[in-house]
C-alpha positions as MATLAB code, in Angstrom:
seq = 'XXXXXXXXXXXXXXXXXXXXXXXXXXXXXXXXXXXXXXXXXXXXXXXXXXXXXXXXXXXXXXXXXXXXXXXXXXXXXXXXXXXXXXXXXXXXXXXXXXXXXXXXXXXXXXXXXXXXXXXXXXXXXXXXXXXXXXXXXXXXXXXXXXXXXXXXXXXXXXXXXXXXXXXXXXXXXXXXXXXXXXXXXXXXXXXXXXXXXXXXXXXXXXXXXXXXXXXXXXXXXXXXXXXXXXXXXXXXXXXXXXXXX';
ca = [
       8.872  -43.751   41.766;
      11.814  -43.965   43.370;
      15.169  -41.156   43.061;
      16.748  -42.338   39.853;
      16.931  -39.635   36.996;
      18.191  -42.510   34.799;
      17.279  -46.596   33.900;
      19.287  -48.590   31.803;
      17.604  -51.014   29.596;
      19.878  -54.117   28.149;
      18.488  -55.436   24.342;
      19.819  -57.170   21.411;
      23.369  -57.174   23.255;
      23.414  -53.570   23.991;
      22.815  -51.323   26.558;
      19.945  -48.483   26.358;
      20.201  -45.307   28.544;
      17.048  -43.779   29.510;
      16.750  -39.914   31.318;
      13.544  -40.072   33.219;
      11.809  -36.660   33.437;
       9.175  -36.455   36.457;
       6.079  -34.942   35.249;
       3.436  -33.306   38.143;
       1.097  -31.758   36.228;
      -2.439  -33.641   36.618;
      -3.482  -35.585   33.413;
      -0.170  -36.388   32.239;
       0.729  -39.927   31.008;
       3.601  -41.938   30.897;
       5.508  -41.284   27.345;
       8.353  -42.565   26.128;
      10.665  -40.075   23.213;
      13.504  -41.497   21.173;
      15.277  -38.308   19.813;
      17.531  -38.236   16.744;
      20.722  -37.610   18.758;
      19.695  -40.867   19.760;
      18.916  -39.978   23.678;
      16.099  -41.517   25.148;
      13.643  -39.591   27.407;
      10.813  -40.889   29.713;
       8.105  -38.626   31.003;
       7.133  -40.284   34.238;
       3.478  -38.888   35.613;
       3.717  -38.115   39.726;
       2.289  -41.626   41.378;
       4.080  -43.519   38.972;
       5.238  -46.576   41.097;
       8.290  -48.458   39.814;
       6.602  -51.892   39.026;
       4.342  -49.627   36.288;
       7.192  -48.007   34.829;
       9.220  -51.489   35.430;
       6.484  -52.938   32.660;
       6.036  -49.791   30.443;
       9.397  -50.029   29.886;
       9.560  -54.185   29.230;
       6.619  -53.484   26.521;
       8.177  -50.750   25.024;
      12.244  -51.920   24.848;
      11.979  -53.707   21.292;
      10.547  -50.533   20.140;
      13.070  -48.309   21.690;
      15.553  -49.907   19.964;
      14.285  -50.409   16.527;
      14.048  -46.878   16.929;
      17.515  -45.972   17.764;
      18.539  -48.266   15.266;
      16.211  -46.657   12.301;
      18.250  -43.379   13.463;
      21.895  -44.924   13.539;
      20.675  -46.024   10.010;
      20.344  -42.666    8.374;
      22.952  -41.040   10.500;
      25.401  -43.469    8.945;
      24.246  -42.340    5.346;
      24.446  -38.237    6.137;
      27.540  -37.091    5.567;
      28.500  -33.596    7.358;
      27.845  -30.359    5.483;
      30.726  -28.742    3.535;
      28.537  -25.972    1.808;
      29.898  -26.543   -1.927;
      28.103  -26.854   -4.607;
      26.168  -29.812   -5.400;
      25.324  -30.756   -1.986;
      21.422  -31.026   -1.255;
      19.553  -29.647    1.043;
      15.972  -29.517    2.097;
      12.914  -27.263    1.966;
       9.002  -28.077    2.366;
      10.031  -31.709    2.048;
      11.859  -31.762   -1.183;
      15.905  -32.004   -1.829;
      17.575  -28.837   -3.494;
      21.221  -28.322   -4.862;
      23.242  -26.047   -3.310;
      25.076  -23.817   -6.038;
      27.235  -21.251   -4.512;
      28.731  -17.753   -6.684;
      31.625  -16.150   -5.612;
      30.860  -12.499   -6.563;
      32.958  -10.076   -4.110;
      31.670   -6.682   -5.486;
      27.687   -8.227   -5.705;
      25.563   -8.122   -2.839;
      25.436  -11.516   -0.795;
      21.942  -12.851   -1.256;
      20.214  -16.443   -0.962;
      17.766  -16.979   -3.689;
      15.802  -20.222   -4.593;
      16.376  -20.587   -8.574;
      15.036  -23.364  -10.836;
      15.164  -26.228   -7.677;
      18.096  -24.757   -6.962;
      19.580  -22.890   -3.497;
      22.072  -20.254   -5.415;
      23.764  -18.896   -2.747;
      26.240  -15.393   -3.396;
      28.780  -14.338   -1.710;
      31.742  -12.252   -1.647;
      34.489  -14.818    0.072;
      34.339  -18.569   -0.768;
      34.055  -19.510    3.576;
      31.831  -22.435    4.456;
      30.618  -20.506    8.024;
      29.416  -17.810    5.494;
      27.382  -19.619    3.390;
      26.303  -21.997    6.365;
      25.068  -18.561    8.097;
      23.301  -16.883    4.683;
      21.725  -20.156    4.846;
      20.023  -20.628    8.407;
      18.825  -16.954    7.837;
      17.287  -17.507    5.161;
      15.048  -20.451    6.241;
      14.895  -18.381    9.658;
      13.020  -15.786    7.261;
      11.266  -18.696    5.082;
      10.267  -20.275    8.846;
       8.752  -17.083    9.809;
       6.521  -16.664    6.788;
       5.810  -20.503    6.478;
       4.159  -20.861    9.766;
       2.545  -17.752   10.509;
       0.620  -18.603    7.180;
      -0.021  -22.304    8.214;
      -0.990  -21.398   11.601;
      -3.592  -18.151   10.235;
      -4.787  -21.507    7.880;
      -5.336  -23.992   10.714;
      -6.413  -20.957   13.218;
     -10.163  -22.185   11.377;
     -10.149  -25.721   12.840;
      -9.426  -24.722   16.320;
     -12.468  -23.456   17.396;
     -11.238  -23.183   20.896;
      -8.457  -20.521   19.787;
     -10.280  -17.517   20.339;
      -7.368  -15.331   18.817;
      -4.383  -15.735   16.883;
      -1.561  -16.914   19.905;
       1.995  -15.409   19.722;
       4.473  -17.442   17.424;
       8.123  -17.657   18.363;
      10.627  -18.869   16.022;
      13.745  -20.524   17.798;
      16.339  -23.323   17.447;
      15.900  -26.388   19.412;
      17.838  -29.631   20.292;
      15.487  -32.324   20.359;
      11.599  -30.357   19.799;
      10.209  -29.206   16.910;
       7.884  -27.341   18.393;
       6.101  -26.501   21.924;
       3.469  -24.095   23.969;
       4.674  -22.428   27.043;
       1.994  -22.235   29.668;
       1.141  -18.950   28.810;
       0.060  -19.691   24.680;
       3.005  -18.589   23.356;
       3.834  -21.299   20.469;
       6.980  -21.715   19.746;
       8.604  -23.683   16.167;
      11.754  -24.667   15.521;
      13.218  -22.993   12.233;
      14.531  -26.459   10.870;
      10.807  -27.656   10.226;
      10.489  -25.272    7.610;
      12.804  -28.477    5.833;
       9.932  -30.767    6.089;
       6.986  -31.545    3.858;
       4.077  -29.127    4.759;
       1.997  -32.029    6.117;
       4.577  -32.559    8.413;
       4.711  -29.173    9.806;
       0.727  -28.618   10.076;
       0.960  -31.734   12.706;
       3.195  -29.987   14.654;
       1.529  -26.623   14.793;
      -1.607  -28.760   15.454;
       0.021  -30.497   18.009;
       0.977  -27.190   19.888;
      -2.987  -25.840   19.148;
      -4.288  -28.720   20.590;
      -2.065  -28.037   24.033;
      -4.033  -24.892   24.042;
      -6.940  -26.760   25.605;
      -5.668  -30.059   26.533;
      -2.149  -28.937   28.215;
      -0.531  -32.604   28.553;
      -0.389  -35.419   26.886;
      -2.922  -37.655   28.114;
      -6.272  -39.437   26.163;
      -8.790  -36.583   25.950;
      -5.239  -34.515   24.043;
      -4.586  -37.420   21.353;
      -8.594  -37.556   20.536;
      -8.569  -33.868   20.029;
      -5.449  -34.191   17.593;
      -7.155  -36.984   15.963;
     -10.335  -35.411   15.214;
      -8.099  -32.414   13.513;
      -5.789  -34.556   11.845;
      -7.030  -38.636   11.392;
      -3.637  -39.147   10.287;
      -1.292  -37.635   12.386;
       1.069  -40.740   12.754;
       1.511  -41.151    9.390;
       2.923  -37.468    9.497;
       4.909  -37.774   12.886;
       6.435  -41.006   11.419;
       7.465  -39.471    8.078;
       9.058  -36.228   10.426;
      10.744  -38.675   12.713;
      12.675  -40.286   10.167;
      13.892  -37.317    8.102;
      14.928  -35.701   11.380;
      18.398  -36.704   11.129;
      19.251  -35.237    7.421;
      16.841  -32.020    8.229;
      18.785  -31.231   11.220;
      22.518  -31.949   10.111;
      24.926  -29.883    9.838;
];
C-alpha cells in the first residue's frame, strides 16, 4: 500500500473521506468502520497492495454511504440536550423522562422513579444536572457490566480468570482489550438494550484468544452469540441518540 493516510471515494454526487489505519499485526483483515460522527475508518492489513484495497473499497462504497446516510438520518431527528424536564433519555435500551427538582437545602441525588430519571438539585444549571447525570450511569456502567461480564465469564472457557474491567469514555468505540486483557467499556453502553451490550463484552472476550479481527475471531463470536449482527445493527443505529449530548 502505498503512503496515503486518506482515500476519497465519490458516490451518489458526494464525496466520501476515508482515514486509512495500517494494521501489522499478523491475522488481521481488511475492515471497513462507519462511525456515528460520520468518519470513516479503514483498517488496512500490512501487504495490502492498492489494487485489493482499490476493489474492497468499489464493493463496499454503496454500503458506506447508505451508512452515513442512515446516521445523517437520526442525527437530523436528535435535538441537543437542554436537561429540563420532559426530555428522554436512555437506559438498558428503553426511553426515560427526565424530571428535574429544584430543592437547595436537599441533598442532590439521581434516582430512577416510576420510568422516570428524577434528578435533585440545589441550583436549576443544565452543566449540573448534565454532570449528576453521566455519574450516575458511570456508577450504573460499573455495576451493569461487571455483572454481565461475571454472567458471560461461563461461556468463555478460554478465560481462565475474571480480566480487569475499565470503565472510560470513548469517541467512536464502545468497547476494546488492550494487549495485556485489560477490557475496557465505554460508560454510554450502559444506554443500550442488554443484548446489545453482552455483544460487545463478547466481542472484547473473544479478542482474548483471537486478538484481531480475522475468520477464526468472527467464528468464535458466532458460536457465543449466532446473532451478533442483529445486535451490532440494532447498537449501530441508536448510537447517535445514546451518545448525544
Amino acid at each position: 500500500m502505498g503512503g496515503k493516510d486518506h482515500r476519497i471515494l465519490t458516490y451518489g454526487g458526494e464525496q466520501i473521506r476515508l482515514e486509512l489505519l495500517p494494521r501489522a499485526r499478523s491475522g488481521t483483515t481488511l475492515r471497513i468502520k462507519v462511525h456515528p460522527d460520520q468518519t470513516v475508518q479503514v483498517v488496512v492489513p500490512e501487504g495490502t497492495t492498492e489494487a485489493d484495497l482499490d476493489k474492497a473499497l468499489h464493493q463496499k462504497t454503496r454500503w458506506i454511504w447508505q451508512k452515513l446516510r442512515d446516521f445523517r438520518a437520526v442525527q437530523e431527528h436528535a435535538t441537543p440536550r437542554t436537561y429540563v424536564s420532559g426530555e428522554s433519555h436512555f437506559y438498558l435500551g428503553r426511553r426515560h423522562l427526565l424530571k428535574v427538582y429544584h430543592q437547595p437545602d436537599a441533598p442532590e441525588t439521581v434516582r430512577m422513579l416510576r420510568g422516570q430519571l428524577a434528578v435533585s438539585v440545589q441550583e436549576r444549571n443544565a452543566l449540573r444536572i448534565q454532570k449528576l447525570l453521566e455519574l450516575w450511569y458511570f456508577a450504573r456502567a460499573q455495576d451493569i457490566f461487571r455483572a454481565r461480564l461475571d454472567a458471560l465469564l461461563s461461556t468463555t472457557l478460554w478465560v481462565n480468570r475474571s480480566p480487569a474491567l475499565k470503565i472510560q469514555v470513548m469517541q467512536t468505540q464502545w468497547g476494546n482489550c488492550s494487549p495485556g486483557g485489560t477490557i475496557t467499556l465505554n460508560p454510554h453502553l450502559v444506554k443500550a438494550p442488554r443484548d446489545c451490550i453482552d455483544y460487545v463484552i463478547l466481542h472484547e472476550l473473544c479478542h482474548l484468544k483471537e486478538h484481531h479481527h480475522g475468520s477464526a475471531f468472527w467464528q468464535l463470536l458466532a458460536r457465543l452469540m449466532p446473532d451478533w449482527e442483529r445486535h451490532k445493527t440494532r447498537l449501530d443505529r441508536m448510537a447517535e441518540m445514546m451518545l448525544q449530548k
